[in-house]
C-alpha positions in Angstrom: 6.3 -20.1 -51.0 4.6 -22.7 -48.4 4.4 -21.2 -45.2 5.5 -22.4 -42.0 3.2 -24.0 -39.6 3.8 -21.3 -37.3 2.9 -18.7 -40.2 -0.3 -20.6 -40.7 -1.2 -20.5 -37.4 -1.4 -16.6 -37.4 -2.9 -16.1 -40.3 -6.1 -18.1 -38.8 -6.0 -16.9 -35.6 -5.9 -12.9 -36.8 -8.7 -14.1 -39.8 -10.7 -15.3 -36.4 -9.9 -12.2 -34.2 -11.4 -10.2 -37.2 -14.4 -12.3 -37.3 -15.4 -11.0 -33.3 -17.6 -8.1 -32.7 -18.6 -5.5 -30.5 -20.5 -6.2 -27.6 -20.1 -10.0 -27.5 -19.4 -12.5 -24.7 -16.4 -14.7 -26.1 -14.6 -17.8 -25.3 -11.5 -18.0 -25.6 -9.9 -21.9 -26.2 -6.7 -22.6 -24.6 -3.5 -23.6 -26.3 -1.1 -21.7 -29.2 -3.1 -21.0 -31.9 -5.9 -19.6 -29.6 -3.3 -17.7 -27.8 -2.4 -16.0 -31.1 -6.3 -15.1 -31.5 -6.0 -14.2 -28.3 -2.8 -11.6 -28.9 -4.8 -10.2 -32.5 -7.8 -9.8 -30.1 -5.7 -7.6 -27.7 -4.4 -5.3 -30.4 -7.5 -4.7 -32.0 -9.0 -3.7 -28.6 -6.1 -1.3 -27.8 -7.2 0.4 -31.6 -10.8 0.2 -29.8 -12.1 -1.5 -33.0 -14.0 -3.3 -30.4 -15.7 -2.6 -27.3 -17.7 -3.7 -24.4 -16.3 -7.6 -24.6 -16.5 -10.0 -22.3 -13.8 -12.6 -22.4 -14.8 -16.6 -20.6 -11.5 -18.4 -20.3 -11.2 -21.9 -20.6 -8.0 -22.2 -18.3 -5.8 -20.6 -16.2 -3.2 -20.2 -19.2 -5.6 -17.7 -20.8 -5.9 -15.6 -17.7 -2.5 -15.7 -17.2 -1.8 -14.5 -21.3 -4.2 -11.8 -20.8 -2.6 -10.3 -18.0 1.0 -10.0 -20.5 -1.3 -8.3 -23.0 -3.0 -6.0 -20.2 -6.5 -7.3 -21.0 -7.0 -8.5 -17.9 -10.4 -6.4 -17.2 -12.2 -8.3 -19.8 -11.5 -11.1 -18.4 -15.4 -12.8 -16.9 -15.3 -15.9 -14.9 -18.0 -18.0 -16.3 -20.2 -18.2 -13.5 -20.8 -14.5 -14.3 -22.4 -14.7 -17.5 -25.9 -16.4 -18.6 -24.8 -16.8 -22.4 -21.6 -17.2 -24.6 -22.2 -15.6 -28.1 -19.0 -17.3 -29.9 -16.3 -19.6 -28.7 -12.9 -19.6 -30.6 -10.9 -22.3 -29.9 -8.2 -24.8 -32.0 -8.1 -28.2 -32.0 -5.2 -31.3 -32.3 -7.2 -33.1 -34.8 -10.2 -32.8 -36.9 -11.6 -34.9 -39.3 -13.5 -34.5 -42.6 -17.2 -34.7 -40.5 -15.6 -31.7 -37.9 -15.4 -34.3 -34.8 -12.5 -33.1 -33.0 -9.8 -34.5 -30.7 -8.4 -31.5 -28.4 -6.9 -31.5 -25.1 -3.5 -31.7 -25.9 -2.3 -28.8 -23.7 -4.6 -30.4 -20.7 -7.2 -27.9 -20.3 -10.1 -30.0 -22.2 -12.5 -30.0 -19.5 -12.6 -26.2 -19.8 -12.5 -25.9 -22.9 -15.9 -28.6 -23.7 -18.0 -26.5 -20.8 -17.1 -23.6 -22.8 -17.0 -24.4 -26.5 -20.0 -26.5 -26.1 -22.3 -24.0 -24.4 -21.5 -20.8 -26.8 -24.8 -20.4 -29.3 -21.2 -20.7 -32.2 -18.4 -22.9 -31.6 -15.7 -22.1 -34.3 -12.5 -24.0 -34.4 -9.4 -22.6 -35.8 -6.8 -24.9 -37.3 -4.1 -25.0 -39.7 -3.9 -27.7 -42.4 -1.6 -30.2 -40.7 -4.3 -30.8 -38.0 -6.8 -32.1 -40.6 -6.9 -36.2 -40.7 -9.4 -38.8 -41.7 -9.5 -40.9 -38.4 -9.4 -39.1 -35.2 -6.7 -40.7 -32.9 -4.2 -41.3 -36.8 -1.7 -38.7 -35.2 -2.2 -37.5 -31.7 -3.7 -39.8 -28.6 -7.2 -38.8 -27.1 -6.7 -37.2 -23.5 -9.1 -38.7 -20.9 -9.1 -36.6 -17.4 -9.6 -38.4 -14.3 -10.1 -38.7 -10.4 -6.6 -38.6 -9.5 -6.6 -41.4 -7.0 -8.5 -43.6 -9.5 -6.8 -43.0 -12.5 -5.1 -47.0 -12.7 -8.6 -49.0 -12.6 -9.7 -46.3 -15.0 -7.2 -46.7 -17.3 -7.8 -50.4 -17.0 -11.4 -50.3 -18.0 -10.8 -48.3 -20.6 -8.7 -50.8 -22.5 -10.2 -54.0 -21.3 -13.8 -52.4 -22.8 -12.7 -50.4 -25.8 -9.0 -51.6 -26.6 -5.7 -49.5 -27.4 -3.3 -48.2 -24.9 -3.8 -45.3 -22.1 -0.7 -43.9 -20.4 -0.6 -41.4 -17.9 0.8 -37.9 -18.6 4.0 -37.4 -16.6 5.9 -34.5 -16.7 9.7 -34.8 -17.3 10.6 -31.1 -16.9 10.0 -29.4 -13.5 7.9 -30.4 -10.9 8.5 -34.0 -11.9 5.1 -36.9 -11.9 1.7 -37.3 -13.0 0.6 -33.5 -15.1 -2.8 -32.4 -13.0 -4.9 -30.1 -14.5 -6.8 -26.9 -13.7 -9.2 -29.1 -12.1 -6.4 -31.4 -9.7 -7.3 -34.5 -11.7 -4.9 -36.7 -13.7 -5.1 -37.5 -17.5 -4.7 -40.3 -19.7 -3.6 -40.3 -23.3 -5.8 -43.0 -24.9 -3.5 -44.3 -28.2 -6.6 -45.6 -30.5 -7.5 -45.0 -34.1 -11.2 -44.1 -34.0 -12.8 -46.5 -36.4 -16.5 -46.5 -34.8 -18.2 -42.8 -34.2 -16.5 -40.6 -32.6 -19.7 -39.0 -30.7 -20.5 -42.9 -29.6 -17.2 -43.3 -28.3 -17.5 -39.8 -26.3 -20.4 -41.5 -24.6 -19.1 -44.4 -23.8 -16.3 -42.7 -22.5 -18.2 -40.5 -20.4 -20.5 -43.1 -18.9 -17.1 -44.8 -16.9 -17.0 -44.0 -13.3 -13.9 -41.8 -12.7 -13.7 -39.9 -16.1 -14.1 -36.3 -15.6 -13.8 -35.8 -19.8 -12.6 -36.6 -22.6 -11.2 -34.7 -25.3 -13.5 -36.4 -28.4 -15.5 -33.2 -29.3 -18.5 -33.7 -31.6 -19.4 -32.6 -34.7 -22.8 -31.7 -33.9 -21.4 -28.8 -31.6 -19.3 -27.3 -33.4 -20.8 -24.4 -35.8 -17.7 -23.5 -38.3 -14.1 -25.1 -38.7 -11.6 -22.5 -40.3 -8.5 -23.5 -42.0 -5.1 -22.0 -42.9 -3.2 -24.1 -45.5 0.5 -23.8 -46.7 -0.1 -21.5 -49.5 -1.8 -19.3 -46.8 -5.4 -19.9 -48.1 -8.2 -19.6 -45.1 -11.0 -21.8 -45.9 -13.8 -23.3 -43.9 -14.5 -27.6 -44.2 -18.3 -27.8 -45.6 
């Protein structure tokens, strides 16, 4: 029976929660499949499988989650540590060199700080997130200055072409989505034809971007994969 993508999303994330030790400084990658690691986590620290953890969030939606699972405590801000042994985090896209696109739940600024400065960066995925361009299914989010976001936008697709748009919310607190940081983002609609760690340059070097959510292959250690028949694997 193929498995939902929901049911392959917890399969990954409780193969990753097994994968965490004691006494290890963790980050923990925003969005739902991390939040599933992040559940797993909890209950194997209520058995007291593991102890003496340190959890580094990489947005204000992980602190928040902890507090519903009463792990709170571990929670480490991440000004208070001077290492990261493993970060765990998914990812929207990922192609077949492990260059990522994430950011689709807005906390990618975070989430790069933090993935990119653990000594193991492993992403978590399940198969429908695997492609062979990034940008084939899902935009790349760009955060901004808030104020400048229009003559950033602008450069962006006079310089490297396709089509940004601001994220709006249409539910709630209506207007432009602001991150955990009070800057805007853009979703970028490209197909990344050219390398994707040249483009994160590029992208970094325009006055006004904060980030962008191209992560490269060369950080990231391991990419672990859950596909429909419930198979984990790991892309060589």
């Amino acid at each position: 029976m193929m498995l939902s993508i929901e049911d392959m999303k917890m399969r990954v994330a409780k193969y990753a929660a097994n994968m965490v030790e004691s006494d290890q400084v963790i980050g923990v990658g925003s969005g739902s499949t991390s939040m599933l690691f992040l559940r797993f986590l909890a209950e194997r620290i209520q058995r007291r499988e593991i102890r003496n953890i340190s959890l580094v969030p990489t947005s204000s939606e992980v602190e928040y989650y902890s507090t519903l699972l009463k792990i709170e405590k571990y929670i480490v801000q991440p000004w208070q540590v001077d290492h990261i042994d493993v970060a765990v985090d998914g990812a929207d896209e990922v192609d077949p060199r492990k260059n990522l696109i994430k950011g689709g739940g807005g906390a990618l600024t975070g989430e790069k700080i933090v993935d990119y400065n653990a000594r193991e960066f492993i992403v978590i995925v399940d198969e429908t997130k695997l492609v062979e361009k990034l940008g084939s299914r899902v935009p790349v989010p760009v955060e901004v200055v808030s104020r400048y976001w229009r003559l950033v936008k602008d450069r962006i697709e006079r310089e490297l072409g396709g089509e940004c748009l601001l994220r709006v919310l249409e539910k709630g607190k209506r207007g432009p989505l602001v991150t955990d940081n009070g800057n805007y983002l853009l979703d970028w609609k490209i197909v990344l034809d050219e390398d994707p760690e040249k483009i994160e340059v590029i992208l970094k070097s325009i006055p006004g971007v904060v980030e962008c959510g191209i992560f490269s292959s060369r950080h990231v250690s391991r990419v672990v994969v859950c596909n429909n028949d419930g198979e984990i694997m790991e892309l060589k």
